[in-house]
C-alpha positions, 0 to 999 in steps of 0.5 A: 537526484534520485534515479532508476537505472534498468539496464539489459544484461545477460543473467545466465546463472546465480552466480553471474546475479551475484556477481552483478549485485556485488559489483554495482552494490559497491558504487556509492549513492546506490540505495537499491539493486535488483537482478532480474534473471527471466527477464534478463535485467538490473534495475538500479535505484540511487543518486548514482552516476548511469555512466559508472553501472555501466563501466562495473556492469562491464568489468563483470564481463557482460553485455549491457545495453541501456533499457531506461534512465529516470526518476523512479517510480512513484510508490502505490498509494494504499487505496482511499478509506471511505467513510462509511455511512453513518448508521442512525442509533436507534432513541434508547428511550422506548417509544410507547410507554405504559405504565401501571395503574399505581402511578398518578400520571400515566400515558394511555396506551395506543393498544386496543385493550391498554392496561393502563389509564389516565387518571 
């Protein structure tokens, strides 16, 4: 089953971080280690035991005290795609239609002076 571990640890300098990683990263079932120095935390995620971060976390010579043990967080979903509305095509066929004189069957335009007629 897979855990995040966050465990409160004093993270003084670089070398201390390194150390921490190196030390927890080796457990096996660890899939994820991140030291978090502002805010003084290790946050392990993986199907490893809490109990054997703890006793590496200790033999690194630190403090721990225990922040939280459970699943991990769900990742965020990427936000829902709406669809946009559909935009009505505009009729590729002209509305109004005249035509020259020269056809046999022509539309009578709705234009005051057409220069077409019915014939």
């Amino acid at each position: 089953m897979v855990q995040r571990t966050v465990l409160k640890v004093d993270i003084s300098c670089l070398k201390c971080k390194k150390k921490l990683i190196k030390a927890v990263s080796g457990l096996e079932g660890v899939d994820k280690v991140e030291a978090d120095a502002a805010k003084g935390t290790l946050t392990v995620t993986g199907e490893c035991d809490p109990y054997e971060i703890i006793v590496r976390t200790r033999k690194v010579g630190k403090f721990v005290e225990v922040v939280s043990i459970g699943p991990p967080p769900a990742p965020p979903k990427p936000p829902e795609k709406k669809p946009e509305p559909k935009k009505e095509k505009p009729d590729p066929r002209p509305q109004h239609i005249c035509m020259p004189c020269d056809y046999a069957i022509v539309r009578a335009c709705d234009e005051p002076n057409p220069s077409c007629s019915i014939m």
